[in-house]
Biopython code that builds the backbone (N, CA, C, O; Angstrom):
import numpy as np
from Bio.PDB.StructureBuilder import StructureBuilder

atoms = [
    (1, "UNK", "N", (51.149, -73.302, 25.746)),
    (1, "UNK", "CA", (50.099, -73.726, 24.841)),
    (1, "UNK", "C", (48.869, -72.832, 24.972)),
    (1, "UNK", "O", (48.066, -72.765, 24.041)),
    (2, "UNK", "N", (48.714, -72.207, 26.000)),
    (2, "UNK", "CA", (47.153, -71.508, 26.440)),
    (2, "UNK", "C", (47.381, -70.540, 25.950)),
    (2, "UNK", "O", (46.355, -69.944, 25.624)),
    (3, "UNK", "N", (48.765, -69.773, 25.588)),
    (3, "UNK", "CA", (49.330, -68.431, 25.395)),
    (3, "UNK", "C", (49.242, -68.646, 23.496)),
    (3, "UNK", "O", (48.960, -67.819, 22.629)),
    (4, "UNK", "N", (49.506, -69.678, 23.423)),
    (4, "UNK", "CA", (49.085, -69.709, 21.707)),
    (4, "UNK", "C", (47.941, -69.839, 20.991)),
    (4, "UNK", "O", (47.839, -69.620, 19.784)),
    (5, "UNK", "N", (46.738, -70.332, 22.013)),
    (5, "UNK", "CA", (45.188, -70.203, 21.767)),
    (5, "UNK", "C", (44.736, -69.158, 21.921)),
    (5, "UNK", "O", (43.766, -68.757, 21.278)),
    (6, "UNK", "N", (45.625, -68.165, 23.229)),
    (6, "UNK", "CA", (44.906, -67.250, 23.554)),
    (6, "UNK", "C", (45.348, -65.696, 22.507)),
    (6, "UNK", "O", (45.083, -64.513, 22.723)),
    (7, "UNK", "N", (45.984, -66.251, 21.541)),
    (7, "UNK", "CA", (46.629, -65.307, 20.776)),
    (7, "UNK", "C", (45.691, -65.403, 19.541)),
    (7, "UNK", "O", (45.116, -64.484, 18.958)),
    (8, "UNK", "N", (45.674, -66.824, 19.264)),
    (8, "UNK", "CA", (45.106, -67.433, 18.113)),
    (8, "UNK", "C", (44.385, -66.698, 18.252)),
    (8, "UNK", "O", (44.504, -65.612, 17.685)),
    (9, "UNK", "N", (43.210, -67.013, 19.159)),
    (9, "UNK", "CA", (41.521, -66.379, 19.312)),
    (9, "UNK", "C", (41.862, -64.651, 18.921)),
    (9, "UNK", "O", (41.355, -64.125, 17.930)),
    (10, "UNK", "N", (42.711, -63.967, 19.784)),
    (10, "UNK", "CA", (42.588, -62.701, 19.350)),
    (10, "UNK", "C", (42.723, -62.419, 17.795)),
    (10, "UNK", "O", (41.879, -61.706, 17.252)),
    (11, "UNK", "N", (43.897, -63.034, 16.981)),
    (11, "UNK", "CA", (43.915, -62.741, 15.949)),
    (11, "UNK", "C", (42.615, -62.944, 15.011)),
    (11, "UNK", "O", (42.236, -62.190, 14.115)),
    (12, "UNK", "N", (41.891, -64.441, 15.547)),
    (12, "UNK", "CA", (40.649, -64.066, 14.367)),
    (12, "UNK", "C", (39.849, -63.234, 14.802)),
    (12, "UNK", "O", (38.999, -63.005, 13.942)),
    (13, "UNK", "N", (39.649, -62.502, 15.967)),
    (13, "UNK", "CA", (38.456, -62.081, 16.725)),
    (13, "UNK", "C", (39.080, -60.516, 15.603)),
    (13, "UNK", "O", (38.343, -59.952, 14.794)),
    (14, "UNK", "N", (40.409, -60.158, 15.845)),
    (14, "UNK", "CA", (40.576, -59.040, 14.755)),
    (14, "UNK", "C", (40.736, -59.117, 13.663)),
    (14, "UNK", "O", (40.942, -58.092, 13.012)),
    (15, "UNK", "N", (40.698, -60.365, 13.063)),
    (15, "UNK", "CA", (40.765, -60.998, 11.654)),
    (15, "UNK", "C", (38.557, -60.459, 11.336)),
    (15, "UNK", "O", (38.240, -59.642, 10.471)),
    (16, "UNK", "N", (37.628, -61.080, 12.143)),
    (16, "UNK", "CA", (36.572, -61.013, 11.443)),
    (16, "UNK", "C", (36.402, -59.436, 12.156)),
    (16, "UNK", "O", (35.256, -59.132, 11.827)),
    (17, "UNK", "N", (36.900, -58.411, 12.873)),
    (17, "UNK", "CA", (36.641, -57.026, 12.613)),
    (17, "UNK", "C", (37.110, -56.373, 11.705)),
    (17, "UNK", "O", (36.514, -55.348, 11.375)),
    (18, "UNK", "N", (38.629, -56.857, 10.846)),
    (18, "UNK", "CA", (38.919, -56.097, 9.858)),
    (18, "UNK", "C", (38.138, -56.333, 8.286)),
    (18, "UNK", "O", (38.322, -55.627, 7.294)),
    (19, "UNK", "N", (37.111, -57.686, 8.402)),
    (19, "UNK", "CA", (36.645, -58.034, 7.351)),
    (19, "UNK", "C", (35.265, -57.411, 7.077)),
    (19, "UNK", "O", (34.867, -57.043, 5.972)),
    (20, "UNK", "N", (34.315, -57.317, 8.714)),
    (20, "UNK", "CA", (33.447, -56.337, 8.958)),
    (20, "UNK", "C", (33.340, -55.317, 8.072)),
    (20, "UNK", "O", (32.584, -55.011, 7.150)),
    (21, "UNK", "N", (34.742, -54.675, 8.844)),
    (21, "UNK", "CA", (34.600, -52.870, 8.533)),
    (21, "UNK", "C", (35.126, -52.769, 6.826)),
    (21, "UNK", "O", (35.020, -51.718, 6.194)),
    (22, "UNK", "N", (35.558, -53.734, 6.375)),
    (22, "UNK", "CA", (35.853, -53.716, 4.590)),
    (22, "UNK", "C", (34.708, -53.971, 4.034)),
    (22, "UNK", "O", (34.336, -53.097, 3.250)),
    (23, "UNK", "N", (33.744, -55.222, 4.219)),
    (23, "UNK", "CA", (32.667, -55.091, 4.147)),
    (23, "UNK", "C", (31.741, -54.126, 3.633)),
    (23, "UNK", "O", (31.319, -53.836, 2.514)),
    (24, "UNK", "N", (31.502, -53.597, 5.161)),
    (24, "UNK", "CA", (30.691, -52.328, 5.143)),
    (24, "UNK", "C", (31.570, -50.965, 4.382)),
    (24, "UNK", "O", (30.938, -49.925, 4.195)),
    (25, "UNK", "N", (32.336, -51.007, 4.166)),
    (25, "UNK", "CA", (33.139, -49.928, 3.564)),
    (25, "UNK", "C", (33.302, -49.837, 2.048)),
    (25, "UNK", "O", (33.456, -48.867, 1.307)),
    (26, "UNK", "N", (33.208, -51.337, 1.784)),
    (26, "UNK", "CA", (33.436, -51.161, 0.106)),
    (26, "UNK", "C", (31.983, -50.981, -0.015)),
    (26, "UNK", "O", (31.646, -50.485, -1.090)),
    (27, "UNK", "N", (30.797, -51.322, 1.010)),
    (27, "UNK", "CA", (29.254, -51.276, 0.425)),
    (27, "UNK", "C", (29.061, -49.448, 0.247)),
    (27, "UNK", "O", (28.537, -48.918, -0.732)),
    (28, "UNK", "N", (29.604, -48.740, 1.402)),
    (28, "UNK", "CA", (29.315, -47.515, 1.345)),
    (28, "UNK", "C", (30.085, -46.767, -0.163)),
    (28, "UNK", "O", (29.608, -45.776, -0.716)),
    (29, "UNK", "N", (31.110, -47.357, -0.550)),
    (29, "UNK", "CA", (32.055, -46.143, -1.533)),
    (29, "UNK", "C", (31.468, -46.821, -2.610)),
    (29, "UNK", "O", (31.335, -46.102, -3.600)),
    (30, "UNK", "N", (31.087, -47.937, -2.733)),
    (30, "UNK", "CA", (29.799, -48.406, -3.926)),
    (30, "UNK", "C", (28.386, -47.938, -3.767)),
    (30, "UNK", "O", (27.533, -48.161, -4.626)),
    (31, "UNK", "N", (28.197, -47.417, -2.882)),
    (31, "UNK", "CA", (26.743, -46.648, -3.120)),
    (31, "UNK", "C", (27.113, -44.840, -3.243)),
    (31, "UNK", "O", (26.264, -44.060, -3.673)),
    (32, "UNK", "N", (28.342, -44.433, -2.842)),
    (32, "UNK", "CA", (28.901, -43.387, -3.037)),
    (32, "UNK", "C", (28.770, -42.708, -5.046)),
    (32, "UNK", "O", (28.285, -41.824, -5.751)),
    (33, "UNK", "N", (29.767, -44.170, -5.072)),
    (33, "UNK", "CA", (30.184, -43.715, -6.808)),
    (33, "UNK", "C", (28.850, -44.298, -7.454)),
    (33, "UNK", "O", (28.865, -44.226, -8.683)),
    (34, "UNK", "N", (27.463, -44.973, -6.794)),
    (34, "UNK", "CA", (26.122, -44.922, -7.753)),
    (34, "UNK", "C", (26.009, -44.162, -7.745)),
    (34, "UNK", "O", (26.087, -43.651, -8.862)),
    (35, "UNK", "N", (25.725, -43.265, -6.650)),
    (35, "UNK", "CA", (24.898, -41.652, -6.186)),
    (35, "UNK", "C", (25.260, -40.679, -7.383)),
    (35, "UNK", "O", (24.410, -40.093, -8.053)),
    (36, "UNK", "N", (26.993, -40.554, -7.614)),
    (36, "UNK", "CA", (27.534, -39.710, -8.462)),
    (36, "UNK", "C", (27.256, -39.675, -9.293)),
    (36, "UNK", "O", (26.921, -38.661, -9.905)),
    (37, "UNK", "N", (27.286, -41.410, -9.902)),
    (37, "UNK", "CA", (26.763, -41.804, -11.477)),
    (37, "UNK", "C", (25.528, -41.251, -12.092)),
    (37, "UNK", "O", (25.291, -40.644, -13.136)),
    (38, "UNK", "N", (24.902, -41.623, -11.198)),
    (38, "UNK", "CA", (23.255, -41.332, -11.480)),
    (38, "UNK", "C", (23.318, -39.858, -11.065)),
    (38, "UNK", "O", (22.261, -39.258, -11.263)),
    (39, "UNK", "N", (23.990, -39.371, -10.707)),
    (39, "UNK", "CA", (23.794, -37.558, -10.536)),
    (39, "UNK", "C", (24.469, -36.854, -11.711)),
    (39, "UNK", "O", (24.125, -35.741, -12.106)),
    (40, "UNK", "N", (25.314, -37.479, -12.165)),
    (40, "UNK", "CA", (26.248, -37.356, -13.529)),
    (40, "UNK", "C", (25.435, -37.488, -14.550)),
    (40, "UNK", "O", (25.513, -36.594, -15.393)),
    (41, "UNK", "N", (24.511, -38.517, -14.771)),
    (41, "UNK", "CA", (23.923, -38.915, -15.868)),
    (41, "UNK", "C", (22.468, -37.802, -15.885)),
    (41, "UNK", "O", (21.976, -37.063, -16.737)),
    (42, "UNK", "N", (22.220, -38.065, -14.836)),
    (42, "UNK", "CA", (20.806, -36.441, -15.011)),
    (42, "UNK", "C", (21.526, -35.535, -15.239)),
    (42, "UNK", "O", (20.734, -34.799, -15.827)),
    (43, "UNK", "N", (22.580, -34.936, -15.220)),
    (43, "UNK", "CA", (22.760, -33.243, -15.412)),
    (43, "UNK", "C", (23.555, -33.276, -16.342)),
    (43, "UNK", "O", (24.520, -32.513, -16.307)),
    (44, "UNK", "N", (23.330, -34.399, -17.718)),
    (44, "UNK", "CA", (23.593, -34.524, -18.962)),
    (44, "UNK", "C", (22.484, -34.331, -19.852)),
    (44, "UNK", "O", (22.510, -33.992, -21.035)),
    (45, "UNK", "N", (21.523, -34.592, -19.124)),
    (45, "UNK", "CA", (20.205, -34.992, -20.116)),
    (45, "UNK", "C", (19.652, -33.744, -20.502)),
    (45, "UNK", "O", (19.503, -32.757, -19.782)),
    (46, "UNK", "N", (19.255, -33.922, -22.138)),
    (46, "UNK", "CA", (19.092, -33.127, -22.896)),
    (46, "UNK", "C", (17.401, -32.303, -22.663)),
    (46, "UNK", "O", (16.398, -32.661, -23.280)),
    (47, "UNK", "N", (17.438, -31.127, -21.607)),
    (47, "UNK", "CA", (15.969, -30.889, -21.928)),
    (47, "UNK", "C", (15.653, -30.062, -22.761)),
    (47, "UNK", "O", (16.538, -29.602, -23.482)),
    (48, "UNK", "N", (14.307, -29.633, -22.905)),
    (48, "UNK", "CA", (13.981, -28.971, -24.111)),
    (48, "UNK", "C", (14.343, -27.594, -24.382)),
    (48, "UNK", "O", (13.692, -26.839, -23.660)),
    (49, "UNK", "N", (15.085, -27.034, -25.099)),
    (49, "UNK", "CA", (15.227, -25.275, -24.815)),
    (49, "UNK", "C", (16.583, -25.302, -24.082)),
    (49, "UNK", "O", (17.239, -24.274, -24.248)),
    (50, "UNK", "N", (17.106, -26.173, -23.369)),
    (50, "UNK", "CA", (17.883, -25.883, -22.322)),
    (50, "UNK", "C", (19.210, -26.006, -22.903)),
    (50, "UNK", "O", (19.373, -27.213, -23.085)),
    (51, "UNK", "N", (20.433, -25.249, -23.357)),
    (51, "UNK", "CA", (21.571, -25.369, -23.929)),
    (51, "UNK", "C", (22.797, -24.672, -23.428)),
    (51, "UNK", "O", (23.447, -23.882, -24.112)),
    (52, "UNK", "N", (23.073, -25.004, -22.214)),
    (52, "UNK", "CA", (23.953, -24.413, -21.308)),
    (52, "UNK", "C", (25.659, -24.197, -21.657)),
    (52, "UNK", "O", (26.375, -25.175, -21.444)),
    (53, "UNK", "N", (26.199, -23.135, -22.101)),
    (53, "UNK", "CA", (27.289, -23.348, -22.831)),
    (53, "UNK", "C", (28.268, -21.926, -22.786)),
    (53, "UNK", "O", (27.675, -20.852, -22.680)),
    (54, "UNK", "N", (29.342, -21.930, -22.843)),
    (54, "UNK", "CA", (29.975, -20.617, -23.227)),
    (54, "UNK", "C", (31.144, -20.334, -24.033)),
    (54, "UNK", "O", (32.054, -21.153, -24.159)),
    (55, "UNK", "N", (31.141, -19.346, -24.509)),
    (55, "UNK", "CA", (32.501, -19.219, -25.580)),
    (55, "UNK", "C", (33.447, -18.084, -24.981)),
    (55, "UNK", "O", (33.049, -17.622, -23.912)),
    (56, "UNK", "N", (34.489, -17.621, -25.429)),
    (56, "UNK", "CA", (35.043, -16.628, -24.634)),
    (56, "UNK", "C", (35.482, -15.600, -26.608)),
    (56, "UNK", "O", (36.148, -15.970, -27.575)),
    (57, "UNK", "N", (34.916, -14.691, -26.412)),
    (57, "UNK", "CA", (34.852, -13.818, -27.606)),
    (57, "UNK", "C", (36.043, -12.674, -27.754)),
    (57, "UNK", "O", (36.966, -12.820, -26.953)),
    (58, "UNK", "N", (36.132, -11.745, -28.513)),
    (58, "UNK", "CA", (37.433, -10.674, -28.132)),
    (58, "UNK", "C", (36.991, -9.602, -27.023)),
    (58, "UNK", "O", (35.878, -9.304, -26.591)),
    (59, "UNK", "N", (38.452, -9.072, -26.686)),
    (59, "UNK", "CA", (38.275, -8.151, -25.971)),
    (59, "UNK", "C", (37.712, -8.373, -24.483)),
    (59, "UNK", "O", (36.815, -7.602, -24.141)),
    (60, "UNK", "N", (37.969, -8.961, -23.923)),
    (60, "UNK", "CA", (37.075, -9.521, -22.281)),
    (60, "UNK", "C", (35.741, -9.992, -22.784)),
    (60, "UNK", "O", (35.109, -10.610, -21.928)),
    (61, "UNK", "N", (35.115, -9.857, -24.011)),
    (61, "UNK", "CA", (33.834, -10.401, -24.014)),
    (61, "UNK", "C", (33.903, -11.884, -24.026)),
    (61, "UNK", "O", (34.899, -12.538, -24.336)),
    (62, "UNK", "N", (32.771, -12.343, -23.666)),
    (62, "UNK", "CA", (32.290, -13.819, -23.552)),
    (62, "UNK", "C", (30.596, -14.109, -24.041)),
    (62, "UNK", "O", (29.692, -13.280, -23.932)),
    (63, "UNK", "N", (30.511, -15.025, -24.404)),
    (63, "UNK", "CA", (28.512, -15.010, -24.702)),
    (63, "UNK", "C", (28.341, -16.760, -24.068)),
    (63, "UNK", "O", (28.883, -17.818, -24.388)),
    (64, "UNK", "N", (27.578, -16.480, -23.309)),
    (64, "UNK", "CA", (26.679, -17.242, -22.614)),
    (64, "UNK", "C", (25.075, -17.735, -23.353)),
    (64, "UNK", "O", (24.103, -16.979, -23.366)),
    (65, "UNK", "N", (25.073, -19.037, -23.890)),
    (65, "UNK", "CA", (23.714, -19.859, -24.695)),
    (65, "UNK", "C", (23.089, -20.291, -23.643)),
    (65, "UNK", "O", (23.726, -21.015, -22.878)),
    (66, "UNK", "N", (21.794, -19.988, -23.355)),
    (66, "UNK", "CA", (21.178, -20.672, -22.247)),
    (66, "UNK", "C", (19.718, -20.216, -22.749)),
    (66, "UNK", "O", (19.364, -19.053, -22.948)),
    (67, "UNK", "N", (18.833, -21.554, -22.935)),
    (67, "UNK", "CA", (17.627, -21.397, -23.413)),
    (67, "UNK", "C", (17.119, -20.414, -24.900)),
    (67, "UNK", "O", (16.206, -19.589, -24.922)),
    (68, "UNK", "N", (18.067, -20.830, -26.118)),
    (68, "UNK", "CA", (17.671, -20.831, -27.418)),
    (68, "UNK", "C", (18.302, -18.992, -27.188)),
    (68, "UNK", "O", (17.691, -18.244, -27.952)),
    (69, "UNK", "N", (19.086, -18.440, -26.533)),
    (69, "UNK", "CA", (19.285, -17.106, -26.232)),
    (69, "UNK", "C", (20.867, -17.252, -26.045)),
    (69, "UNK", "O", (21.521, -18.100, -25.438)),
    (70, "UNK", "N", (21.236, -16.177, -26.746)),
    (70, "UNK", "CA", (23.153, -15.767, -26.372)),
    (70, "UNK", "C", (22.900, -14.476, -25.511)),
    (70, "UNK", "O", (22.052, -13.608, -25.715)),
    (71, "UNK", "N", (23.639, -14.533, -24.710)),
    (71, "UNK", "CA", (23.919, -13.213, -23.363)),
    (71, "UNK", "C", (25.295, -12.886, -23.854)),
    (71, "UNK", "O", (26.239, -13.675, -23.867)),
    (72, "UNK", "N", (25.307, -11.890, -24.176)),
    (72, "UNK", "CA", (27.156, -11.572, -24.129)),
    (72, "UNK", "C", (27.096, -10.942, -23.246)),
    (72, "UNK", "O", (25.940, -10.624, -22.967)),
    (73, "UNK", "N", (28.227, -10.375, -22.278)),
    (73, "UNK", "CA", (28.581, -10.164, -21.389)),
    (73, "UNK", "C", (30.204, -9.711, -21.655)),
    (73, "UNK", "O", (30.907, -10.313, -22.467)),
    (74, "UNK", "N", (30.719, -8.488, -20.797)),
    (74, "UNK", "CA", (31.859, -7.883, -20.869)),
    (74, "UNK", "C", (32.379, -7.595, -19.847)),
    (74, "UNK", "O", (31.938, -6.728, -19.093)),
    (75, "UNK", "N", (33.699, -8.459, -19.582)),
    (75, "UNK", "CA", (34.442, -8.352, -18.251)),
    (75, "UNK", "C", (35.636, -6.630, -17.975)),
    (75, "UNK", "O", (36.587, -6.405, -18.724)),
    (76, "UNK", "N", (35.357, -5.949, -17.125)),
    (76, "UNK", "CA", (36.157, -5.004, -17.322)),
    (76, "UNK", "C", (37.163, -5.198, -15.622)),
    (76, "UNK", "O", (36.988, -5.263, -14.405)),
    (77, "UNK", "N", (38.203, -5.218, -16.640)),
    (77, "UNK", "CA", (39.157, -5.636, -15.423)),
    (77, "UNK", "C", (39.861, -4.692, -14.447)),
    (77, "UNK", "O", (40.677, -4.990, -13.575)),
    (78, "UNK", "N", (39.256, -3.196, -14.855)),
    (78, "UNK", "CA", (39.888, -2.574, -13.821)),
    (78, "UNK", "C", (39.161, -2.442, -12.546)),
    (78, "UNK", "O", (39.521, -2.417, -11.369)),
    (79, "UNK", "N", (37.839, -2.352, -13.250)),
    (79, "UNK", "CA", (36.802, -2.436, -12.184)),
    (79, "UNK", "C", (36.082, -3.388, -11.536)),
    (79, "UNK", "O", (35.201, -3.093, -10.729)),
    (80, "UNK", "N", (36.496, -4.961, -11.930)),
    (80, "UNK", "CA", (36.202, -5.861, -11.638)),
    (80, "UNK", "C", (34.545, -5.987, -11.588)),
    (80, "UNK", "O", (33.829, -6.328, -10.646)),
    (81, "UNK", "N", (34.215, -5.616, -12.850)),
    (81, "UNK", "CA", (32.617, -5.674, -12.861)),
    (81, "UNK", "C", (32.310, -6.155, -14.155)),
    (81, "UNK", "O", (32.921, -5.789, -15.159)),
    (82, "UNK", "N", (31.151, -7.162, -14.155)),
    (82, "UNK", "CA", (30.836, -7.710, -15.079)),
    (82, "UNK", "C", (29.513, -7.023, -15.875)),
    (82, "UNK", "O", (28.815, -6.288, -15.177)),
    (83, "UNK", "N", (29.221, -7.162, -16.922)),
    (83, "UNK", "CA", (28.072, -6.504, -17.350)),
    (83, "UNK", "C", (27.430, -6.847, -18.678)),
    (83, "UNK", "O", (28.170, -6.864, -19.662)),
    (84, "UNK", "N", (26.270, -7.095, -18.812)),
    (84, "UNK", "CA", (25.506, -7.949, -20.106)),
    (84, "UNK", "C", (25.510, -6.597, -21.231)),
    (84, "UNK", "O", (24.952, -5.526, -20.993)),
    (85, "UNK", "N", (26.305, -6.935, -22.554)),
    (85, "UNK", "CA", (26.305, -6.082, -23.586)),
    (85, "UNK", "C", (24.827, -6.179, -24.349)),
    (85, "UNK", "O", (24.180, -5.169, -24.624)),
    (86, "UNK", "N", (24.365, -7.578, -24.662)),
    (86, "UNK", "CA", (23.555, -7.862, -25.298)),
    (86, "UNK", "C", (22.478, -8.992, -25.113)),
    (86, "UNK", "O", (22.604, -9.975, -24.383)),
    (87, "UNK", "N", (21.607, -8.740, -25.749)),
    (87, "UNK", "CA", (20.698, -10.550, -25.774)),
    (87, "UNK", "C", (19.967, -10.696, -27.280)),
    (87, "UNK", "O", (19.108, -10.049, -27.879)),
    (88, "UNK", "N", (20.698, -11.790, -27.545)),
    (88, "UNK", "CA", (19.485, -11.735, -28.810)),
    (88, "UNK", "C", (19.546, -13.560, -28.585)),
    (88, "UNK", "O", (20.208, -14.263, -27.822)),
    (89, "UNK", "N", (18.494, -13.884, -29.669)),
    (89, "UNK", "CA", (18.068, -15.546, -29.930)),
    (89, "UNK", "C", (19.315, -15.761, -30.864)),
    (89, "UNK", "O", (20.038, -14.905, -31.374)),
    (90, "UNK", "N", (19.378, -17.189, -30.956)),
    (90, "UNK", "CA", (20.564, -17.940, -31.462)),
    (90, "UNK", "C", (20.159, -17.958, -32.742)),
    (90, "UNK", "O", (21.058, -17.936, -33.583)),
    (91, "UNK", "N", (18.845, -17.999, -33.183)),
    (91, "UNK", "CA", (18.408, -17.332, -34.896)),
    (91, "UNK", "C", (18.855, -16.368, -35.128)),
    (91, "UNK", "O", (19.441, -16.252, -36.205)),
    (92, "UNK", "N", (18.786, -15.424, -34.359)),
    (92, "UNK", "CA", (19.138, -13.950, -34.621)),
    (92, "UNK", "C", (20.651, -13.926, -35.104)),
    (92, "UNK", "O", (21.184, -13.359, -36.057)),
    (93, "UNK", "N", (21.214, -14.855, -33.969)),
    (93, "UNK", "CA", (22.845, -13.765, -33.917)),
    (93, "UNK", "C", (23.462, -13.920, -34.905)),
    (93, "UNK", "O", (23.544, -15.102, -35.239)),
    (94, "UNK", "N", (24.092, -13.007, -35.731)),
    (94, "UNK", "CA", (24.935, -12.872, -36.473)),
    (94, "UNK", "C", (26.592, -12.639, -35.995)),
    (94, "UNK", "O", (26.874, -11.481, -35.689)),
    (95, "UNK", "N", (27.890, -13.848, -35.902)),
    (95, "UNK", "CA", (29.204, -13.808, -35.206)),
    (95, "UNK", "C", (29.859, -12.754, -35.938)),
    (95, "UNK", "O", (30.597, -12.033, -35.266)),
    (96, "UNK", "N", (29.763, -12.527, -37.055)),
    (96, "UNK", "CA", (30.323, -11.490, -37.280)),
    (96, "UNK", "C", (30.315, -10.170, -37.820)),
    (96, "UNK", "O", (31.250, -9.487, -38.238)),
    (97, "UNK", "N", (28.751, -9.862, -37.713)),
    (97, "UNK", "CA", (28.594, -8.535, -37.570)),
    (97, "UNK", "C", (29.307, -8.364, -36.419)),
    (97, "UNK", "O", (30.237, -7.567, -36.543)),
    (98, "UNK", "N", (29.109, -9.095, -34.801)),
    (98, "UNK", "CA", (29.298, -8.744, -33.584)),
    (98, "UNK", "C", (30.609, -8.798, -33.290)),
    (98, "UNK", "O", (30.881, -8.414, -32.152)),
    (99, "UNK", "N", (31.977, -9.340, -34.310)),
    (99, "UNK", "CA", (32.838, -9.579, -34.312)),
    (99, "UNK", "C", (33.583, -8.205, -34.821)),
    (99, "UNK", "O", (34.452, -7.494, -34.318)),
    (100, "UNK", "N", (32.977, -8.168, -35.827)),
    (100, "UNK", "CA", (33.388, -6.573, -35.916)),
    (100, "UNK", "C", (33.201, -5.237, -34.863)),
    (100, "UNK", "O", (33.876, -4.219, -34.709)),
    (101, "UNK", "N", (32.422, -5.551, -34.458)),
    (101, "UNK", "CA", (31.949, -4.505, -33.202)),
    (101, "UNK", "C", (32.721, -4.442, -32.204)),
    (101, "UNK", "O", (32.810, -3.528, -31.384)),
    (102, "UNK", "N", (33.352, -5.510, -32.260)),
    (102, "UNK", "CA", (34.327, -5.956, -31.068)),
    (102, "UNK", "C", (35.950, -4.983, -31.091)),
    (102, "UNK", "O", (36.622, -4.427, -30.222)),
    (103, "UNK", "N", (36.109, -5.224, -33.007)),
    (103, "UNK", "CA", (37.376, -4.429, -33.084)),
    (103, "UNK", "C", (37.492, -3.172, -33.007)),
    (103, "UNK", "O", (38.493, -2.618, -32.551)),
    (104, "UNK", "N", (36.494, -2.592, -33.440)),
    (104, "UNK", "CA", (36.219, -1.257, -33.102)),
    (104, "UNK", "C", (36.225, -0.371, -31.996)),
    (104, "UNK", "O", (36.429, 0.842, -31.968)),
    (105, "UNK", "N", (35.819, -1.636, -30.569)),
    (105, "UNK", "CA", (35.818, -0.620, -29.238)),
    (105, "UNK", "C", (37.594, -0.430, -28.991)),
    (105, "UNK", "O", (37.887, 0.211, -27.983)),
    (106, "UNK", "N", (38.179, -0.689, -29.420)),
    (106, "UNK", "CA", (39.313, -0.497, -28.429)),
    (106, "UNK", "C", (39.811, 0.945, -28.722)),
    (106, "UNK", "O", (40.745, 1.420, -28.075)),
]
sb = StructureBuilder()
sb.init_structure("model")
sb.init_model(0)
sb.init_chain("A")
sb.init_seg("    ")
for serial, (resi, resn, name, xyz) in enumerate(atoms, 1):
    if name == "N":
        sb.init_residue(resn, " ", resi, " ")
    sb.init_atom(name, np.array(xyz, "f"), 0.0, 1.0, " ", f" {name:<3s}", serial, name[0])
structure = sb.get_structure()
């Protein structure tokens, strides 16, 4: 009989440590996935000028929108070097004057 109390007792004594550490564990991975949320939701928000974006164009080119401005940029793969072709404002650019320019280099 003492051997079945004395079992009993252990089991709740590890019954209220496994409830503890769930406890405290679901509190931490719920303040985990706020942190994210709310870090997710700021680096959505629309600021002024700010339009972070990219397209991938012909020929290894790519153009990069960031602050009312296109960067094109041209990947050359033998040399593994990258390099800015152009900059103009997003008023400015014209896709296919620059589209044509494109067929021409090869």
């Amino acid at each position: 009989m003492e051997n079945a109390e004395l079992e009993l007792r252990r089991i709740r004594v590890i019954l209220l440590l496994i409830g503890i550490v769930v406890l405290f564990g679901s509190c931490a991975i719920s303040n985990i996935e706020t942190r994210q949320e709310s870090w997710n939701n700021h680096s959505h928000e629309n600021a002024d000028g700010v339009l972070p974006s990219s397209a991938a164009l012909k020929n290894n080119h790519f153009a990069v929108v960031k602050d009312d401005q296109v960067h094109v940029y041209r990947f050359d793969e033998k040399e593994g070097e990258l390099t800015l072709v152009t900059t103009k404002y997003i008023d400015e650019w014209d896709e296919e004057e620059y589209d044509d320019g494109l067929d021409d280099e090869e």
